[in-house]
N, C-alpha and C positions, 0 to 999 in steps of 0.2 A: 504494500500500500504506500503509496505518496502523499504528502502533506505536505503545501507551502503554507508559512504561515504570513501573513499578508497583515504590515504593520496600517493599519485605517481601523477608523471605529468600528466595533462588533465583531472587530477579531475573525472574519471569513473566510473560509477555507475552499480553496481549490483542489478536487480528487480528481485523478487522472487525466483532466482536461484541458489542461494549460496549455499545451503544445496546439491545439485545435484551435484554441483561439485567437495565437499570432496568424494563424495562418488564412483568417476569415477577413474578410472588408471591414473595417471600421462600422458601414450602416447594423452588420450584420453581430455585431458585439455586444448590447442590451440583451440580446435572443439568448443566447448561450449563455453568459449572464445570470439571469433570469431562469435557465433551464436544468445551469449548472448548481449555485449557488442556492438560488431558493430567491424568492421577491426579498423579504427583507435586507437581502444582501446588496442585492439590484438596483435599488431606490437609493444606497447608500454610496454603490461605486459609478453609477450613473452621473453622481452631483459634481464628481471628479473628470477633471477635464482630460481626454482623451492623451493627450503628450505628456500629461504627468502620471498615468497608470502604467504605462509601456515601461515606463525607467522604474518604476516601483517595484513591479514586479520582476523585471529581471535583477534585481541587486538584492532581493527576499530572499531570505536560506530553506533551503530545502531539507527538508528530514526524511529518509528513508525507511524503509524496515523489509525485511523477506522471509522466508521459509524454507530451511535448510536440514538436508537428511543425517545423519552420521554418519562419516565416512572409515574414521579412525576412533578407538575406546582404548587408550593407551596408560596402563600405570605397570609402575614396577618393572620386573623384564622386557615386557609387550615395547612399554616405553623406550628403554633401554636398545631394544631389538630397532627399533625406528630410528634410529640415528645410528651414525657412524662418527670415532674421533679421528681430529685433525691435527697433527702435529706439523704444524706449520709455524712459519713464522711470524710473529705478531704483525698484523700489519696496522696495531695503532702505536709502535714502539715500546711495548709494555716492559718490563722487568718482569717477564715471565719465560716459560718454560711449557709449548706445552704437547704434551706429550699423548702415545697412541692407547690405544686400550688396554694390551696386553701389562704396559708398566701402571695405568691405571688404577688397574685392578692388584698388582703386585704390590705397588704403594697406598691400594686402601683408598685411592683419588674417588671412586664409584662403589658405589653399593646398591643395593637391594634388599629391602627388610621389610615384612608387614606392607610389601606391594606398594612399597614408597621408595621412590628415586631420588637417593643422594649423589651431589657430584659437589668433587669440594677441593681444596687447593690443600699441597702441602705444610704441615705447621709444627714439623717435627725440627726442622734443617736449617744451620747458618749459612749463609749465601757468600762465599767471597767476591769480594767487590771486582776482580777478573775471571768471575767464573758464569754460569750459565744464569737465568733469572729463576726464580722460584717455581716448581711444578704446579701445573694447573690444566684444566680442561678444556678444549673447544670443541663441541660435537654440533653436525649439521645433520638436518632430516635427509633420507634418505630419496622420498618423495615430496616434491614440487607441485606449489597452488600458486592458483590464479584468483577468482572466485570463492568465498569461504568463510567459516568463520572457527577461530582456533581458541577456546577455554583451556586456560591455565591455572589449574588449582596447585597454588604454591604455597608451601607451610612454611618455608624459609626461603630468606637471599643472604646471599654473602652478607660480610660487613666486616668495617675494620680500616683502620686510616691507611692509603696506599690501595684500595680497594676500588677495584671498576670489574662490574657484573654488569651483561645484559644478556635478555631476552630482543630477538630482533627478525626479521625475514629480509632474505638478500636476493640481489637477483647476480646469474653469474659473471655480467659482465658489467661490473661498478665501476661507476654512478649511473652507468646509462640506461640499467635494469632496475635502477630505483635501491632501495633500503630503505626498512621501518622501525625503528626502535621501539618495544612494544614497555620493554623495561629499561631504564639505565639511568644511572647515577653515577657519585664516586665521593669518596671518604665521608659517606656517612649520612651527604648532604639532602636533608631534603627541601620540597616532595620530589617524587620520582620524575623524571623527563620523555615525552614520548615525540620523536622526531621525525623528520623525512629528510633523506639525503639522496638527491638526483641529479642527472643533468641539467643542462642549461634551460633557461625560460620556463622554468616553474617557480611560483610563489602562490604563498595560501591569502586569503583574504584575513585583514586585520580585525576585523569581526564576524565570528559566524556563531550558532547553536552551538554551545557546547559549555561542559559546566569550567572546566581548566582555562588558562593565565596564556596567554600568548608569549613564546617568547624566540622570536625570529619571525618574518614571513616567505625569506629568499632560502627555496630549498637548495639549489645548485652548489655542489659540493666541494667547487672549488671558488666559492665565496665564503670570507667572512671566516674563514679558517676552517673551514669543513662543520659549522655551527650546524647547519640545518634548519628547516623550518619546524621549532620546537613548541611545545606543549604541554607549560609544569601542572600538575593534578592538584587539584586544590584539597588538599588532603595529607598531612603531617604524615597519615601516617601509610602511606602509600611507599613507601621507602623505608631499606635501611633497618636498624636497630627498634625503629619503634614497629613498623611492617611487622618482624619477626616478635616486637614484642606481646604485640594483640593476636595471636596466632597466624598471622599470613593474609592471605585472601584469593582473590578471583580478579585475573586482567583476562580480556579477552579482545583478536582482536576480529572487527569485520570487513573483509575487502571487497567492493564489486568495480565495476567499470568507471562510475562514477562518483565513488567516494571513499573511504578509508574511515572509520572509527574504533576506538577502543575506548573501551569499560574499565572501571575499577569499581569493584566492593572488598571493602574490611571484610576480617571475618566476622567479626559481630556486628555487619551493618542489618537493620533489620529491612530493606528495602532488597535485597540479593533475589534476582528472578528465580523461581521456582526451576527451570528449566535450563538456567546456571549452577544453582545449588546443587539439584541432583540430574544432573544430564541424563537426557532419553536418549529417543531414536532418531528427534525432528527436535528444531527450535525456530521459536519465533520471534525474531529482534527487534519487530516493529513493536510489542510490550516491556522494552526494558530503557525505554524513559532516555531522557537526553544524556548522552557520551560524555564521558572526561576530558574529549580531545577527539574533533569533529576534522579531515582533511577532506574539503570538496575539489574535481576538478572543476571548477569555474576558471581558474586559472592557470592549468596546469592540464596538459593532455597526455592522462593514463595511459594510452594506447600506446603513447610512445616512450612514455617515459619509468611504467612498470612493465616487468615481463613475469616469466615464473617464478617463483621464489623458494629457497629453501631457506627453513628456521633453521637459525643458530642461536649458542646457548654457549656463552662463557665467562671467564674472571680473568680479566688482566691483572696487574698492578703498573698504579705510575703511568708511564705513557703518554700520551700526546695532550689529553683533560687531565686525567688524576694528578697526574705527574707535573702539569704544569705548575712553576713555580709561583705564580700567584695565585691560582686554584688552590692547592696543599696548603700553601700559609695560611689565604683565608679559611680552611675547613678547620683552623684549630689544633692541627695536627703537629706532632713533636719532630723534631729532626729535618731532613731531608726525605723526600719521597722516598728516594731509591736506596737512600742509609736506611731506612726505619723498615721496609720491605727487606734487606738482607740480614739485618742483628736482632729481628725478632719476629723468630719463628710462632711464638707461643702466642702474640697479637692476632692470628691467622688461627686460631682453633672454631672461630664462628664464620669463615671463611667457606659458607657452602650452602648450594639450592639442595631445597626439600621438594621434590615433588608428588603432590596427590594424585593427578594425574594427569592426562591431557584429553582432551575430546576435540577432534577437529569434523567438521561441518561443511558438506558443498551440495 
């Protein structure tokens, strides 16, 4: 179902028929109007002069919603089984290390218990300042989406000064395939950040639907120091220490042709859709109220600028954000990024996602 909501008295709503009426004669606009709407509504946008409803309505935010089957019911091994690790090299400069599954699992990095997916950084080991960066994780889905919508029930994130965790969808050939930050922060800081980084000539509008803080409009990733066009969650505790300290919660995100949104509920928020909380078979988005963090293409063409996407899942430290030397200072944090990442191992014992499970949707 489609809803604009159309800022004029009585608050009047357009279903499906918006597109029919750019494309009708002016004489022929009252009718539809009138047919669409309902009289009261007609009497109302009538009184409005033809050249000022045209601009009106196309600068009005659109809100989506659809109906999606389950395609994936992923916890514990299943989970686990869906992704493969990547032991590559950081490519946001991290002081990390990260490594394949086989050492993973030798080092205790991943687990599996009570059909909850742990994956967590080293916190046993002093790091020599000429020697490799700290072990840690980076695993990508094995299958790729276009269309969809992906429930992340997380009991835990990382945390810890020197710390950058995200949840994110990539496409393979970055920026040109787009990327979405679904989770991501660093040293602690909140609330959480959910961005877009793409190629050229895309930017989001400085207003639209959505309950989160704007912060950027130009996504193109080689502006602005690879910022992105971001979106802090207006919500303390959507990140971080206090996230993990009310038990976790629910990001979720939904992608189609024409927009991008993701969700956040606490875990004790009492507004969490039914349908989130204990996932089915099918879900319905158009019931789960206005997004954290709303990306329309109004300015930006999806078509060209996302492609398929594989979820990635990992923890850097330090690097290009955490590591940045005014970033670190201002988070509070003691020493040097890259000192306080290799002389203390023990700071890194809460350095790890918990996951409940995952449910993806197309």
């Amino acid at each position: 179902m489609e809803h604009l909501p159309l800022t004029i008295p009585y608050r009047c709503y357009v279903d499906r028929a918006l597109s029919s009426i750019f494309s009708l004669q002016v004489r022929a606009l009252g009718d539809v109007i009138r047919s669409v709407m309902g009289f009261h509504c007609y009497k109302v946008i009538m009184r409005i002069n033809f050249l000022f409803f045209v601009p009106l309505v196309l600068t009005a935010t659109m809100t989506l919603g659809a109906t999606y089957q389950r395609s994936s019911q992923l916890t514990g091994q299943s989970f686990l089984d869906a992704f493969k690790f990547e032991a590559i090299s950081d490519p946001t400069h991290g002081r990390v290390t990260y490594v394949n599954e086989s050492t993973a699992k030798a080092d205790g990095l991943v687990s599996v218990a009570n059909n909850k997916l742990t994956l967590r950084a080293d916190y046993t080991t002093k790091l020599s300042s000429s020697g490799s960066g700290r072990k840690s994780f980076r695993i990508e889905s094995t299958s790729q989406y276009k269309t969809h919508v992906a429930i992340f029930d997380i009991a835990h994130m990382p945390q810890g000064c020197g710390t950058w965790p995200a949840v994110c969808e990539v496409g393979a050939d970055w920026p040109n395939q787009g990327e979405v930050d679904i989770v991501e922060g660093v040293n602690d800081q909140t609330p959480n950040k959910c961005s877009l980084h793409t190629g050229s000539n895309c930017t989001m509008p400085s207003s639209r639907s959505m309950t989160g803080t704007v912060d950027g409009t130009d996504c193109y990733a080689y502006d602005n120091g690879n910022a992105g066009c971001g979106v802090k969650i207006n919500d303390k505790k959507s990140y971080g220490p206090q996230f993990n300290d009310n038990g976790g919660g629910w990001y979720v995100i939904e992608r189609r042709s024409t927009y991008i949104k993701i969700f956040f509920w606490e875990r004790t928020s009492s507004s969490v859709p039914s349908d989130v909380k204990s996932p089915g078979s099918s879900i319905n988005t158009s019931n789960w109220g206005t997004p954290a963090a709303y990306f329309p293409n109004t300015h930006c063409d999806f078509s060209t600028h996302f492609g398929a996407h594989n979820i990635i899942i990992n923890l850097t430290f330090c690097g290009d954000w955490a590591g940045s030397s005014s970033v670190y200072a201002n988070s509070g944090c003691p020493s040097t990024c890259v000192d306080y990442v290799n002389n203390n191992p023990s700071a890194f014992k809460n350095a790890y996602f918990e996951f409940n499970s995952l449910n993806i949707y197309q």
